[in-house]
C-alpha positions as CSV (number, residue, x, y, z in Angstrom):
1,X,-42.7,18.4,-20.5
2,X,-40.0,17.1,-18.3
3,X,-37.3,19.1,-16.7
4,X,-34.9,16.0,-16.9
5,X,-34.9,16.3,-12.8
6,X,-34.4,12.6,-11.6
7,X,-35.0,11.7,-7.8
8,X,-31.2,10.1,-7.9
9,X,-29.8,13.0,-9.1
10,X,-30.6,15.1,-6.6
11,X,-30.7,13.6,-3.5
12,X,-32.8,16.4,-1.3
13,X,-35.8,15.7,-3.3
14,X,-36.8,12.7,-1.4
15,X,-37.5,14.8,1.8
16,X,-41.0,16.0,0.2
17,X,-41.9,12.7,-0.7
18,X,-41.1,10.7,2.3
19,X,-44.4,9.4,4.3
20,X,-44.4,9.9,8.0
21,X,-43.9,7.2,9.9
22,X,-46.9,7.0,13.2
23,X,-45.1,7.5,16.5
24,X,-45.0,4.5,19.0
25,X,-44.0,6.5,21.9
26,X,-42.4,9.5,23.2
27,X,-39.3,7.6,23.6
28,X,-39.0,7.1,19.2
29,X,-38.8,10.7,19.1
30,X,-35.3,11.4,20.6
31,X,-34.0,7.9,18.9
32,X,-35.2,8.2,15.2
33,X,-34.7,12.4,13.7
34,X,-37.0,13.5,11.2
35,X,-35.6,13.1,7.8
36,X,-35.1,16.7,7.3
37,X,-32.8,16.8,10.3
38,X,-31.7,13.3,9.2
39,X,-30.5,14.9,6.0
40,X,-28.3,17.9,7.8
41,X,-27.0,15.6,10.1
42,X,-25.5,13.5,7.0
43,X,-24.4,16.6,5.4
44,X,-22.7,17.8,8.2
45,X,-21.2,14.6,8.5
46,X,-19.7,14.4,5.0
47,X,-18.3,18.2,5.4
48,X,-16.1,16.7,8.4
49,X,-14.6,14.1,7.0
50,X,-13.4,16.5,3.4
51,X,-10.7,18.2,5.1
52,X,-10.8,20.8,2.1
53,X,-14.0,22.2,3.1
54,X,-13.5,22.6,6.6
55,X,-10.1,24.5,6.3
56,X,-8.8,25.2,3.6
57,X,-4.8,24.2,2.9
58,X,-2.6,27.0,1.3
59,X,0.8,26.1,0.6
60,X,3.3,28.9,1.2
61,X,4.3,30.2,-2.6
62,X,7.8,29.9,-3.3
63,X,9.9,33.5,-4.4
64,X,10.5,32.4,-7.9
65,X,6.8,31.6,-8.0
66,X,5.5,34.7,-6.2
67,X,7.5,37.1,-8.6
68,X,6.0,34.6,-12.1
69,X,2.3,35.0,-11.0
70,X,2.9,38.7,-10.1
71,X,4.1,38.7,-13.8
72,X,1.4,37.0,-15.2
73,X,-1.4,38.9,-13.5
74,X,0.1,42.1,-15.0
75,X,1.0,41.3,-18.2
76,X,-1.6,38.0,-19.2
77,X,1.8,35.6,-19.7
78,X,5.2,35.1,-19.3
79,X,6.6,36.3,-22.8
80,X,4.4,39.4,-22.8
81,X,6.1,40.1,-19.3
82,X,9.5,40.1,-21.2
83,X,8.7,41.9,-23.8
84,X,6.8,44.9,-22.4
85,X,8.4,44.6,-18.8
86,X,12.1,42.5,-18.5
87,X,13.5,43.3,-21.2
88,X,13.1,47.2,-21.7
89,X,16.0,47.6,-24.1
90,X,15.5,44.7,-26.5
91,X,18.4,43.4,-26.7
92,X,17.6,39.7,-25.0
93,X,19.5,40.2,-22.0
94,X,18.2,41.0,-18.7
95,X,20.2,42.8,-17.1
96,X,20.4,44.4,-13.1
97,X,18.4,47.5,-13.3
98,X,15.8,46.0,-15.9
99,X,15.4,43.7,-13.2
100,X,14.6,46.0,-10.5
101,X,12.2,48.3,-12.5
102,X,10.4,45.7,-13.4
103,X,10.0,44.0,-9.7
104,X,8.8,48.3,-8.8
105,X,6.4,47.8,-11.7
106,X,4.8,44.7,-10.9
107,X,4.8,45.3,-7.1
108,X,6.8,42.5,-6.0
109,X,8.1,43.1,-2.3
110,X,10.7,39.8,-1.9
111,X,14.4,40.0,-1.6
112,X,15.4,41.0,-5.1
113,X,18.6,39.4,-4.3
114,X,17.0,35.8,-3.9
């Protein structure tokens, strides 16, 4: 039985199978890293050059986008938001003070004016 594991698939599992190599001198040691630190070095390598995992890049959220995923975190999606939340009255018009409740009921904290 096989656990359909491949040696190029995962690259960590030739560390237990590499063969030491004999030392020629005290001087080899500091040149030439053993291949588990050989493998951290090349990880740690590879992290700093993906700028995403080092620091990660949030762009700031605009308003109108802010006050839609306030929406749809309460309500699941936009037309659910307008039916249970925008538009209290039914009547297909949002108007000032629909507005305003709903911003108090979501918990947006913006401008309401913007």
């Amino acid at each position: 039985a096989t656990n359909g594991l491949s040696r190029t698939e995962f690259g960590f599992l030739e560390l237990w199978f590499v063969q030491k190599k004999e030392k020629v001198s005290a001087l080899h040691d500091g040149l030439e890293p053993d291949p588990i630190e050989r493998a951290r070095l090349l990880r740690l390598e590879a992290s700093k050059s993906v700028p995403s995992m080092t620091k990660p890049c949030y762009a700031p959220k605009s308003k109108k986008q802010e006050f839609k995923d306030l929406l749809r975190n309460s309500y699941g999606n936009i037309v659910r938001a307008w039916r249970l939340c925008l538009d209290r009255d039914h009547n297909g018009v949002l108007d000032w003070k629909e507005f305003q409740k709903a911003c108090s009921d979501i918990g947006y904290a913006g401008n309401r004016r913007e």
